[in-house]
C-alpha positions as CSV (number, residue, x, y, z in Angstrom):
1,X,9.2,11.7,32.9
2,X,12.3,10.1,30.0
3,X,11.8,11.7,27.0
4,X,13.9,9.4,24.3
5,X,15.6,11.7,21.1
6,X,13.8,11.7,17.9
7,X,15.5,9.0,15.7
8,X,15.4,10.7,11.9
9,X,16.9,9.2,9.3
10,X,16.6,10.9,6.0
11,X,18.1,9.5,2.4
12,X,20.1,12.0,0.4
13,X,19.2,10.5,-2.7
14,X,16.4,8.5,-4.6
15,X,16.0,7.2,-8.2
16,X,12.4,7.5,-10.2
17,X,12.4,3.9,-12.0
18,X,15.2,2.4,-9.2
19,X,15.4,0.4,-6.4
20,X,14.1,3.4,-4.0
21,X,11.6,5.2,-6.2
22,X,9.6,7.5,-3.1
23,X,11.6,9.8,-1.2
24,X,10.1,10.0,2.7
25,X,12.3,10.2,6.0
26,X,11.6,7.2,8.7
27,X,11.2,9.0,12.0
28,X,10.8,7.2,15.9
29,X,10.0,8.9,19.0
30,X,8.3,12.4,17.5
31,X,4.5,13.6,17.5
32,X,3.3,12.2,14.2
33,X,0.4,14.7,14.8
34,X,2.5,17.5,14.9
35,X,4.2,17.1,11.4
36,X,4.8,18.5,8.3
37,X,7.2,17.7,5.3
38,X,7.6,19.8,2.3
39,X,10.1,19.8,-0.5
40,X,11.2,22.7,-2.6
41,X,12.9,22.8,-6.1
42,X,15.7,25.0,-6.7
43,X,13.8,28.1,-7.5
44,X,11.9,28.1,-4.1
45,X,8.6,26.6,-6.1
46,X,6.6,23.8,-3.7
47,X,7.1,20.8,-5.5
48,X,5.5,18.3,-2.4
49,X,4.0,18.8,1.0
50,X,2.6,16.1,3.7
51,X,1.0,16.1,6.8
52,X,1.7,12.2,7.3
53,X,5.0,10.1,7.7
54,X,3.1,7.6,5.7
55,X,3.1,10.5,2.5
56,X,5.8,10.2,0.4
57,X,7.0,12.2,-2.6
58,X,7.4,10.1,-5.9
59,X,9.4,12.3,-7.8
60,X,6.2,14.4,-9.9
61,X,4.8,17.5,-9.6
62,X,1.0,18.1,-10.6
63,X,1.4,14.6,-12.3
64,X,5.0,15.3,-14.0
65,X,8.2,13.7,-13.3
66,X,10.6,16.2,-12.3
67,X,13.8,16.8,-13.3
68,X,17.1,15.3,-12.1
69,X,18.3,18.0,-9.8
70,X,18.7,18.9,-6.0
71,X,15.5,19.5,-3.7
72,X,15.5,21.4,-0.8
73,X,13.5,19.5,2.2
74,X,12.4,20.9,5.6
75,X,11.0,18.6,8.1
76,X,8.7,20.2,11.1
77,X,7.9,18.1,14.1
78,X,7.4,18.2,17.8
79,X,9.8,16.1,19.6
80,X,8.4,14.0,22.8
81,X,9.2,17.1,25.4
82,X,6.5,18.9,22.9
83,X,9.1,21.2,21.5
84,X,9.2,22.0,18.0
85,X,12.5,20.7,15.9
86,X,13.3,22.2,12.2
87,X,15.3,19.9,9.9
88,X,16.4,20.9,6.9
89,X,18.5,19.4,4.2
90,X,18.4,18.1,0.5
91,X,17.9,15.2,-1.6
92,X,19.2,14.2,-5.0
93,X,15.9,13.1,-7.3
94,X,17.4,11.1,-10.3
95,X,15.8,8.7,-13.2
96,X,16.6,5.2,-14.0
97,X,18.2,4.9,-17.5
């Protein structure tokens, strides 16, 4: 049985107000039913979490913008072979002047 390599690709930066106002990753070849995306602020706090690729984070938290600063993302999925891949990285949230 081919098993074809996820395809992520993930922005590293996204403006409230801008030409790319959500922040989401577009993924290929992973188990969409076996995923989970959650972003953190800088102080380890929550600030989004989704269970869809179709969820994406707009830039508030609890119905607040957030401030301009660097999140902390982790991406959990199962690949095609059924094996579970952690990607983590960061984003840059910024507002439109």
């Amino acid at each position: 049985c081919a098993v074809e390599d996820p395809l992520i690709f993930i922005p590293n930066a996204f403006m409230l107000g801008g030409a790319n106002p959500e922040f989401k990753p577009v993924a290929s070849y992973i188990d969409f039913t076996e995923y989970e995306f959650n972003i953190y602020n800088r102080w380890s706090k929550l600030v989004f979490s989704g269970s869809s690729i179709d969820q994406t984070w707009d830039g508030t938290f609890n119905g607040d913008r957030c401030r301009e600063d660097v999140y902390v993302y982790i991406l959990t999925y199962k690949n095609g072979a059924g094996v579970t891949k952690v990607q983590k990285g960061h984003v840059t949230l910024l507002h439109a002047q």
